[in-house]
C-alpha positions as CSV (number, residue, x, y, z in Angstrom):
1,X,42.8,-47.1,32.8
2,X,39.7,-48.9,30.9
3,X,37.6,-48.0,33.8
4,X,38.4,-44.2,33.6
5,X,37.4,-44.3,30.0
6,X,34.4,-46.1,30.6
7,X,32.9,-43.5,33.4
8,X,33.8,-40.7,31.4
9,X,32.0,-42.3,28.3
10,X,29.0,-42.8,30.6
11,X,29.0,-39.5,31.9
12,X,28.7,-38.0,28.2
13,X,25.8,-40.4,27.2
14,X,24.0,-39.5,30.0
15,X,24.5,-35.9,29.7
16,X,23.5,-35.9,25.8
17,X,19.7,-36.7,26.4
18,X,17.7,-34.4,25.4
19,X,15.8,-33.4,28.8
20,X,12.3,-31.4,28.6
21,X,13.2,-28.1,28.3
22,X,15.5,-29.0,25.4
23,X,12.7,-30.5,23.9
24,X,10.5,-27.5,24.4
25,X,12.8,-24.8,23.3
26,X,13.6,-27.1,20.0
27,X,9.8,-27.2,19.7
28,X,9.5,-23.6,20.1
29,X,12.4,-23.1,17.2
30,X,11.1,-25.4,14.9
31,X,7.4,-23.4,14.8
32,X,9.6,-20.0,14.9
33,X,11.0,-21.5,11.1
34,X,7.7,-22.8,10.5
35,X,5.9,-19.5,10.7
36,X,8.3,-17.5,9.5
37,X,8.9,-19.8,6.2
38,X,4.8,-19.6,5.9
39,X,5.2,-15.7,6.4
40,X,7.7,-15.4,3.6
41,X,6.3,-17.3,1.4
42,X,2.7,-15.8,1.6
43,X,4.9,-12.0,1.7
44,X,6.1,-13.2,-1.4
45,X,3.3,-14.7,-3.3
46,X,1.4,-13.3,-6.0
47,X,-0.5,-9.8,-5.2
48,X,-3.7,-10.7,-6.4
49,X,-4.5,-12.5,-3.3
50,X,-4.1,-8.6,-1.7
51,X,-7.2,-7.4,-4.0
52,X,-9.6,-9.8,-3.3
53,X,-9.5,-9.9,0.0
54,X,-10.8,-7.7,2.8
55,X,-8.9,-6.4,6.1
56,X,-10.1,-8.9,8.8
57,X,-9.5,-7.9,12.6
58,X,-9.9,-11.1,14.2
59,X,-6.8,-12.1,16.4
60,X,-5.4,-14.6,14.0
61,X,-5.8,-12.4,11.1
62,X,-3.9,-9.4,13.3
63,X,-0.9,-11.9,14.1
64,X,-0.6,-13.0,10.3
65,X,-0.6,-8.9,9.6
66,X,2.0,-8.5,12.5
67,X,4.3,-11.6,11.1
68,X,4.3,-9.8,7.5
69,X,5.4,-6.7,9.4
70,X,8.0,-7.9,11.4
71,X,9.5,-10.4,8.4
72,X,9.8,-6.9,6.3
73,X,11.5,-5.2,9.0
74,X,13.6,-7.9,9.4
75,X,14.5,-7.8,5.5
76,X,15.0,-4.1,5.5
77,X,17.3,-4.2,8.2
78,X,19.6,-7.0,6.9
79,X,19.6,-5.4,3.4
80,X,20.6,-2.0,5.2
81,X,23.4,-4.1,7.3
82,X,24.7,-5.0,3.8
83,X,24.4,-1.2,2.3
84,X,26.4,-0.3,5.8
85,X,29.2,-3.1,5.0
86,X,29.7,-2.3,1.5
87,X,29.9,1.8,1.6
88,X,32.2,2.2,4.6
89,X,34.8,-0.4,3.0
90,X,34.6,1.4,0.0
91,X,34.7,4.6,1.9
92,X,38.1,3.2,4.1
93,X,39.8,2.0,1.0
94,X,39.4,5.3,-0.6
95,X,40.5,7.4,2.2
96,X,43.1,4.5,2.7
97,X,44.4,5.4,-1.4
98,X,44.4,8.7,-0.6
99,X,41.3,9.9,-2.7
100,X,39.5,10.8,0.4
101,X,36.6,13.9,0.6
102,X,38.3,14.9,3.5
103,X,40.9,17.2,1.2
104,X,39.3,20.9,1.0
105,X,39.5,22.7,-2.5
């Protein structure tokens, strides 16, 4: 019996290494965070940085503008998700009391 329990101990320590790809794709999520925490914070920094400066269109300038854009999208979405959960539970607990619109004067 110890040797089944050693082979299947073996078999899960080999299979828990990280291989390449895992370590690519974690790679790949830990910038995603990265550049999205750098996106939110600048989004939310102070204003005065928006006077002073000019529109640039060089590439890294247009994928900073395109981070901003999709992190506000992002936030509008979720915040709209929450506006959608909220109003149709109050709108089934009402109909649910029997205060519904539905009645006709």
């Amino acid at each position: 019996m110890q040797l089944q329990s050693d082979t299947a101990h073996q078999r899960i320590a080999k299979h828990s290494l990280p291989t390449v790809p895992d370590l690519i794709a974690a790679g790949i999520i830990i910038a995603l965070f990265v550049v999205c925490a750098l996106g939110l914070r600048q989004m939310f920094g102070p204003s005065t940085s928006l006077t002073t400066g000019s529109i640039s269109l060089s590439p890294w300038a247009l994928a900073n503008y395109a981070l901003r854009t999709t992190l506000r999208m992002l936030i509008a979405l979720g915040m709209s998700l929450v506006f959608t959960l909220i109003y149709a539970t109050l709108s089934a607990k009402r109909q649910a009391s029997g205060n519904g619109a539905d009645t006709v004067a």
